[in-house]
C-alpha beads as a LAMMPS data file, in Angstrom:
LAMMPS data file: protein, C-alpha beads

74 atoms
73 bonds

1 atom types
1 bond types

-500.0 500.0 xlo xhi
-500.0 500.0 ylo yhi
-500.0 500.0 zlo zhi

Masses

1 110.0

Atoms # bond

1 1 1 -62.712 230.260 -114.049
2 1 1 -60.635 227.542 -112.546
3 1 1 -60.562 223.989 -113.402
4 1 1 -61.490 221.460 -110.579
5 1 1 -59.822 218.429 -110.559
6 1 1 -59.619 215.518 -107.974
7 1 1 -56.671 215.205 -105.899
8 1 1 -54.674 212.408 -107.767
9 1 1 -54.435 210.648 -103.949
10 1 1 -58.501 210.815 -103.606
11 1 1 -58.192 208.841 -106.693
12 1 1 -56.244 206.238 -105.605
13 1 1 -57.307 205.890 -101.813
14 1 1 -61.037 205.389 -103.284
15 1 1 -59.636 202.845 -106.086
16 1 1 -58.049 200.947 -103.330
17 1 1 -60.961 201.383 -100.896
18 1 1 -63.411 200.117 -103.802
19 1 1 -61.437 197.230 -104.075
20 1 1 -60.910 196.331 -100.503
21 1 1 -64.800 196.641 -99.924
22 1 1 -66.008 194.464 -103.121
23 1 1 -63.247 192.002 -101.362
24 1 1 -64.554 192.321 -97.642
25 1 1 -67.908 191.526 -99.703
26 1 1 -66.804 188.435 -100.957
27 1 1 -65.004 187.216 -97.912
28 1 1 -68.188 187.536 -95.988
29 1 1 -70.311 186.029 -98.592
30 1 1 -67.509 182.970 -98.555
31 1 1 -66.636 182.971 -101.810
32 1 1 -62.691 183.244 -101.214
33 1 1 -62.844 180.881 -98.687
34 1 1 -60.614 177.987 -100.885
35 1 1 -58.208 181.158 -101.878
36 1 1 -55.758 181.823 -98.427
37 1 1 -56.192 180.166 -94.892
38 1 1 -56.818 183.644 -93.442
39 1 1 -59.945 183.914 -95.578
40 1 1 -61.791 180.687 -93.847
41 1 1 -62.649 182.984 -90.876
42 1 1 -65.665 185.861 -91.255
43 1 1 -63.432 188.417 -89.545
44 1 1 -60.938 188.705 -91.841
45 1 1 -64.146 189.982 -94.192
46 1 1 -64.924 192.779 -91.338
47 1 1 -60.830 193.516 -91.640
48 1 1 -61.304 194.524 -95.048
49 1 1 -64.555 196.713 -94.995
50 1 1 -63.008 198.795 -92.233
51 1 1 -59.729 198.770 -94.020
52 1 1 -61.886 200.301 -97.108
53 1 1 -63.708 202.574 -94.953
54 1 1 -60.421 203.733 -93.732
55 1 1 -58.861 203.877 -97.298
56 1 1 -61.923 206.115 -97.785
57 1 1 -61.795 208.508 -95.327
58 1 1 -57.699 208.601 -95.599
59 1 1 -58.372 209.882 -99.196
60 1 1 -61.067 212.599 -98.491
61 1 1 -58.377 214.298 -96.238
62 1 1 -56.763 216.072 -98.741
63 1 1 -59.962 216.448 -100.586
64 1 1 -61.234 218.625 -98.272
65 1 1 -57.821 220.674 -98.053
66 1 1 -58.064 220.975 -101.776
67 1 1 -61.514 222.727 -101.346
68 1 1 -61.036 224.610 -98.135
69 1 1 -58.291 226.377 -100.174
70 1 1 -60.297 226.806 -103.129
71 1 1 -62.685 228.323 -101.097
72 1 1 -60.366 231.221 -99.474
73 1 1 -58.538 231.456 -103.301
74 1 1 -55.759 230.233 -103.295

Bonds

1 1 1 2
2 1 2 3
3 1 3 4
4 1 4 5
5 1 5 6
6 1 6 7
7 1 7 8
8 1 8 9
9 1 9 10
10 1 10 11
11 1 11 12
12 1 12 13
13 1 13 14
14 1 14 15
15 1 15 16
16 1 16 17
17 1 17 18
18 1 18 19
19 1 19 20
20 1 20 21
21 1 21 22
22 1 22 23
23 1 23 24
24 1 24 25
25 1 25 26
26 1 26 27
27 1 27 28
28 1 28 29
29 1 29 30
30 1 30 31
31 1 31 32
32 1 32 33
33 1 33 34
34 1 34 35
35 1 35 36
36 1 36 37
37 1 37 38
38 1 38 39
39 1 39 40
40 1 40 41
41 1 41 42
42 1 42 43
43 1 43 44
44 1 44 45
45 1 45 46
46 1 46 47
47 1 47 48
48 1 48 49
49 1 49 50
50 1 50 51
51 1 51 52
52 1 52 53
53 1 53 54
54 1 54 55
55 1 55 56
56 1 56 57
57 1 57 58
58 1 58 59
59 1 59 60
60 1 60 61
61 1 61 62
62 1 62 63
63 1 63 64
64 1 64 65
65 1 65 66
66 1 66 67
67 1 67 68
68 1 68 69
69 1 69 70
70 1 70 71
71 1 71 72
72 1 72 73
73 1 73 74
């Protein structure tokens, strides 16, 4: 039987994405607010959760590929 392993870019698209949303978190809880100017304004705490979600979704892409062909055997 084959090993399955995670797609090293999965990895590192989550990582990222998991870091991006515990800092979209913080933004819009205001505790980075003294950090960068950009970071005095809620938005920039909605730019980072949908940058995560996007991070997300970017690595679950070739997830999927990985286990479509898997599926058919290759």
């Amino acid at each position: 039987m084959k090993s399955h392993h995670w797609p090293w870019t999965f990895i590192f698209f989550t990582t990222i994405g998991a870091i991006l949303l515990i800092a979209g978190i913080a933004a819009l809880a205001g505790m980075l607010q003294g950090t960068h100017p950009l970071f005095n304004d809620d938005m920039a705490g909605w730019a980072l959760i949908v940058s995560a979600i996007a991070s997300v979704l970017t690595g679950a892409f070739p997830l999927a590929l990985r286990r479509l062909a898997e599926k058919e055997g290759a």
